[in-house]
N, C-alpha and C positions, 0 to 999 in steps of 0.2 A: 227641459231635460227629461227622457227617461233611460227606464233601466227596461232590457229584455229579453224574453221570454228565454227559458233555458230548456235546451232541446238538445237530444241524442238520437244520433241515425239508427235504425239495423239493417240486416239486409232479408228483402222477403224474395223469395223463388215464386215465379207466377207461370204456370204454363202457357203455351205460344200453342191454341187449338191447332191452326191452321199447317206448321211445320212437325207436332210432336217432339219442339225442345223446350228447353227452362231458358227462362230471360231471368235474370236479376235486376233489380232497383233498386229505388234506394228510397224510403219512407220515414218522416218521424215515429220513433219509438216512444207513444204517450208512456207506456213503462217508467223510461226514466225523465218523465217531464216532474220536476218535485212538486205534490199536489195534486198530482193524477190520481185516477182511481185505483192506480195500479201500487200508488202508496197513500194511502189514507191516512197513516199515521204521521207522514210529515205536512204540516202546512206551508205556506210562501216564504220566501227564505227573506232573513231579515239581516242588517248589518250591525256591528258594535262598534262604535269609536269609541276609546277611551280620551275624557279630558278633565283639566284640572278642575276650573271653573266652567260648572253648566249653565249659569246666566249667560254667560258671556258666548259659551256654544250657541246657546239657543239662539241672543240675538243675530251671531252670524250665521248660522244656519237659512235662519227664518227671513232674518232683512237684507243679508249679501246674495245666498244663495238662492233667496223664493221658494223654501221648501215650506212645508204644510207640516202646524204646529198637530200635533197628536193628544199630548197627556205629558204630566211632568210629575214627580215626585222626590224624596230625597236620594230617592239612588240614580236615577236616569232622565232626561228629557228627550220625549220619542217626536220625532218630526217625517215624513211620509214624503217619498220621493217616485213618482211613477209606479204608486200604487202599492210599493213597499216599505217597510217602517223600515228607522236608524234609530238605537237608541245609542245616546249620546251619554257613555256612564262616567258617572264622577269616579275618578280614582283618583286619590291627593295623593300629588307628589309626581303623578304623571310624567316620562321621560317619553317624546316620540319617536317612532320608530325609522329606520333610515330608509324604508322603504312605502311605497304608494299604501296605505289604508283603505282608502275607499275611493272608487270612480262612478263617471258616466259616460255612456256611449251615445253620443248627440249628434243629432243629423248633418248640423252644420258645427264648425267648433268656431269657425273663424265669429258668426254671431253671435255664438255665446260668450267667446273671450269677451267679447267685443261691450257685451250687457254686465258680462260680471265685473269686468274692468269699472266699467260707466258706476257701480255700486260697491266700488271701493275694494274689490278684491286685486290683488299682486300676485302676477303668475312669476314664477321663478323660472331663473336663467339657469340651466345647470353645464357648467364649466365643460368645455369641449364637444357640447353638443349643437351641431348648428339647428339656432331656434331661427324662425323668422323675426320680423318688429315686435309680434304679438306676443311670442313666447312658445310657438308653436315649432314642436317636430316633426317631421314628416320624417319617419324610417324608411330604409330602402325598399323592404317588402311591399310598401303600401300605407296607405293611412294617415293618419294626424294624429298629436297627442300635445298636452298642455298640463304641466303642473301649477298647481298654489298651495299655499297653509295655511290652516286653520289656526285661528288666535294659539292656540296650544301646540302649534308644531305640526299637527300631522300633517302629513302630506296628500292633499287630493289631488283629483285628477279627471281631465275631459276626454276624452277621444273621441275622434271620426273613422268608420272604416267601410 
């Protein structure tokens, strides 16, 4: 799985020698790349799940999902997914929320149902949405998507696009 790169267009005017008009294109804008030069004061963007029990995150983080164990202490266990930290913080008493917390955008999703299934994750069915066998949505615009829960409720999620 990873997660990627986060990018913003502008529009740059170039002139065209040969006619004497302006063409427009269209270019990444390193500006708003978070961690550009062009903002030093922010570094690589990181995620928060809140859950009740961190043991129990961790292990499924780490043994379901394959993420890469970081650092752990009494307030959070930080585990690294495509180069980005998730800290997974204890809040007791944790209610989740009715909507996706955190995703991936994955090349294939139908392989990855396919591995996380094999390691004991359950992708949810959600009521009036035609899923495939896998669990998987395909919206009319285009793409795939695939929800499951974490031991604590929250709601993940894969996509393909």
């Amino acid at each position: 799985m990873s997660i990627g790169r986060i990018q913003a267009m502008k529009r740059v005017a170039l002139p065209d020698e040969a006619e004497h008009t302006r063409v427009e294109i269209f270019a990444p804008d390193e500006s708003a790349v978070i961690g550009s030069p062009a903002h030093p004061r922010l570094g690589r963007i990181m995620g928060f799940v809140p859950v009740a029990d961190p043991e129990r995150a961790r292990a499924f983080f780490i043994d379901a999902l394959g993420l890469d164990f970081v650092s752990g202490d009494g307030f959070a266990v930080v585990v690294r997914s495509g180069g980005r930290d998730i800290r997974l913080v204890h809040v007791p008493g944790h209610t989740p929320a009715a909507f996706t917390v955190l995703g991936w955008d994955v090349e294939d999703i139908r392989a990855e149902v396919e591995e996380l299934t094999r390691r004991g994750v359950v992708f949810v069915r959600v009521p009036g949405l035609p899923q495939d066998e896998q669990g998987v949505w395909s919206p009319p615009g285009g793409g795939h998507v695939a929800w499951f829960k974490d031991p604590d409720g929250n709601t993940l999620s894969l996509s393909q696009h």
